[in-house]
N, C-alpha and C positions, 0 to 999 in steps of 0.2 A: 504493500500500500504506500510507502515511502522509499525511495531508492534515494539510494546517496552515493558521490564519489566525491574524491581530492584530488585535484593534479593542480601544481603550480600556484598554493597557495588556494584556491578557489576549490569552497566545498558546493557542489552542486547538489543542493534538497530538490525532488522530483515529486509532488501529488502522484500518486500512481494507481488512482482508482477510474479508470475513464470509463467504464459501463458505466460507471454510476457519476459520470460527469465530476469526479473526485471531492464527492461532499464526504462529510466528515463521520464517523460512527467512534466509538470509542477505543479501539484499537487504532485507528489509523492515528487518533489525536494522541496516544501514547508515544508512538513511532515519530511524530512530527518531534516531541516534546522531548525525545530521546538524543535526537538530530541536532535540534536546539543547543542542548549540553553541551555534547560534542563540540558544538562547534565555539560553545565560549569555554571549553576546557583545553581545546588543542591548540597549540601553540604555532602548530602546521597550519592551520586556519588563518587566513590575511583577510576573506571576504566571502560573503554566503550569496548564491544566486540561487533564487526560490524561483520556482515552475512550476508546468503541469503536463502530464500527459495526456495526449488526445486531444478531443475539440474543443472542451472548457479548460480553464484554468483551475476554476473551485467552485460548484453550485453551493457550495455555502453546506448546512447541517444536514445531512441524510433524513429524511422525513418519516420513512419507518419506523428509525428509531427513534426519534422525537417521540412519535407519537405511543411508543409501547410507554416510553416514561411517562409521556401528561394520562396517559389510561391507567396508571396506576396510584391510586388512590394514597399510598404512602411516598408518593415524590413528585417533583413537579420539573419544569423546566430549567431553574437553577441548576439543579444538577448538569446538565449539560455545559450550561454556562459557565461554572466553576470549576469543571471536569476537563473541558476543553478549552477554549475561546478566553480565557481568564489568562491561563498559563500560557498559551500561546504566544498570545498580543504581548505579555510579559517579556518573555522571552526573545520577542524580537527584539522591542523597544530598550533593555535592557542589556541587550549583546551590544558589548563595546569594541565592534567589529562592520563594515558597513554592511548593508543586507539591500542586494539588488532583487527586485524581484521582474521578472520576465511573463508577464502575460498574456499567453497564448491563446485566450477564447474567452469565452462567458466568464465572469468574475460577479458570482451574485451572494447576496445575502452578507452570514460572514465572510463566502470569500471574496469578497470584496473588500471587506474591510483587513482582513489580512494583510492584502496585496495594499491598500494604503497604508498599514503600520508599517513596512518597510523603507529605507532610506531612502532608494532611489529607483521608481517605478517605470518601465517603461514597455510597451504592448505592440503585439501583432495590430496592424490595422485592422485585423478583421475581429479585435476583441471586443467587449462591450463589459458596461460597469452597470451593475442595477441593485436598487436597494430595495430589495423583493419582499420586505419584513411585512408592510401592510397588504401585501396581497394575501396574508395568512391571519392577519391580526396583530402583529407580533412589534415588539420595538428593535429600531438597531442594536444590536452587543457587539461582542468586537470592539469595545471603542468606538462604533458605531458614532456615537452621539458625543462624543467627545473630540476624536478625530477631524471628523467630516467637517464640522462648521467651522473649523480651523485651516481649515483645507480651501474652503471653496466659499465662507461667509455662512452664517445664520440665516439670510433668505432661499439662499441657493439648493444647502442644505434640507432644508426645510420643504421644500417644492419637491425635492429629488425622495426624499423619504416617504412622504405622504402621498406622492402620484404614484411612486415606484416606476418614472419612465426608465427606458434603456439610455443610456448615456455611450456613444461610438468613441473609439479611441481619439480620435479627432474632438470631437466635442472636451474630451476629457482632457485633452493638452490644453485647446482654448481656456477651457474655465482652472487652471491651475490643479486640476486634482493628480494628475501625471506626469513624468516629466516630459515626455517623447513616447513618438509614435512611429513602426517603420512596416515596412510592406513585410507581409505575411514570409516569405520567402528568405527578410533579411534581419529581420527582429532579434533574434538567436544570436544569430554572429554582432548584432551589437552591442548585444547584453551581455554576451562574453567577452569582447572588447574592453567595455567596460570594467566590468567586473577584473578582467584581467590588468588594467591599469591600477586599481585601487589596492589591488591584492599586492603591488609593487612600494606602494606609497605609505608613507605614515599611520600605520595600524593604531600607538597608541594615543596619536593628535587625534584622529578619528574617532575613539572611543571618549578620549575625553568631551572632543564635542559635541556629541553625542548626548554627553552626560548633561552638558550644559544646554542641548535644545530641550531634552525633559523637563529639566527644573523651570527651565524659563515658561512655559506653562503656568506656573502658578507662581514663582515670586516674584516681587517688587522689581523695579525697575535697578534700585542700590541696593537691593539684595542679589541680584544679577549679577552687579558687574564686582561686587563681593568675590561672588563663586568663579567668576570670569579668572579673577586674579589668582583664586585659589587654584583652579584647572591650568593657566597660564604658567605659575610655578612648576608646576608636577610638569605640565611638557616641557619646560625646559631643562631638566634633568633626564630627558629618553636619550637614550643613543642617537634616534633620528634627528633629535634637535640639533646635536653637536655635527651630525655628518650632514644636512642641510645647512647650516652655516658654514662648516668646512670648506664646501661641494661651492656653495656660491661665489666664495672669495675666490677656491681654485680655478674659478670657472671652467668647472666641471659638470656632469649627471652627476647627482648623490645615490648612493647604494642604502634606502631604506630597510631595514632588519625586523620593521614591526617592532621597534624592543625600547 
């Protein structure tokens, strides 16, 4: 249900349920959650390209099982949400490592929100973004409601949730929710492009700012640039700080270590 490799710095996480348009049941969200670790515990890891197999990216929650859990009378939905989609979103947001995600098709429900927790998002043309939760009853999770209107504004948001229209990859660059969009045929190779540049570049600058686009979410403005100063120290004690300075005066390439 999850395929994974490493080569060259670059762990490649694969959705790998496409019968089922790679929604989620609670084995696959174990395996995702396993991947995750991995990939902030290995050292080998420079950068995460998240994907999917087949025609969708992610239809978001398996609905079967949803629904055996709301039919049982001692558990509800939560479960799901705490089980899966809690630890997930975590787990990106939290890797202090960058996380491309490559979106190859439908990206609905949570996964779609998924594929917005990621750093740097970029889709087949032929993908599409929908926030399918009201056509079931449902609110966005995921970060769903947290994300999104940070993403694309509180009206935008708003319209997109409540209509649940389809959003084209194109539309979705226009309105800030992606970063780039490329023809079904070249998406791939540029996500790896990508991904293979970052995996070369300053892993632990990446992580710290990382650290600091979360906080900045919720503190003050001179509680920011607080933590700025405190994130700024710690990089300039990496390795890559000293061989970036080095590399510039040499006027050289710097050979980043991640370290």
């Amino acid at each position: 249900m999850i395929q994974t490799t490493l080569s060259n710095g670059i762990f490649t996480i694969t959705l790998n349920r496409p019968d089922k348009l790679n929604s989620f049941i609670f084995e696959m969200a174990n395996q995702l959650k396993e991947a995750l670790h991995r990939a902030e515990s290995d050292d080998e890891v420079r950068c995460v390209l998240l994907t999917g197999e087949g025609r969708a990216f992610c239809a978001g929650q398996d609905l079967a099982e949803a629904t055996e859990v709301s039919n049982d009378p001692d558990r509800d939905l939560s479960e799901i949400v705490h089980h899966t989609y809690i630890p997930i979103i975590k787990g990106i947001r939290k890797l202090e490592k960058p996380v491309v995600c490559a979106v190859n098709g439908t990206a609905a429900g949570a996964g779609a929100n998924i594929a917005l927790a990621c750093d740097i998002v970029i889709a087949s043309e032929e993908a599409s973004f929908i926030q399918s939760f009201s056509q079931i009853g449902l609110i966005p999770d995921s970060g769903g409601t947290y994300i999104l209107p940070r993403l694309i504004g509180l009206a935008r948001a708003t319209a997109l949730t409540f209509l649940g229209e389809k959003v084209s990859a194109a539309e979705a660059v226009e309105m800030g929710l992606i970063w780039k969009a490329y023809p079904a045929e070249k998406y791939m190779d540029e996500a790896k492009a990508i991904a293979s540049k970052l995996a070369k570049m300053p892993t632990k600058g990446f992580g710290l700012t990382k650290r600091g686009f979360n906080a900045g979410f919720s503190n003050s403005l001179e509680e920011q640039m607080k933590l700025e100063a405190k994130l700024q120290a710690e990089a300039g004690k990496t390795h890559d700080y000293n061989e970036g300075v080095k590399a510039f005066i040499e006027k050289r390439k710097p050979e980043f270590k991640g370290q």
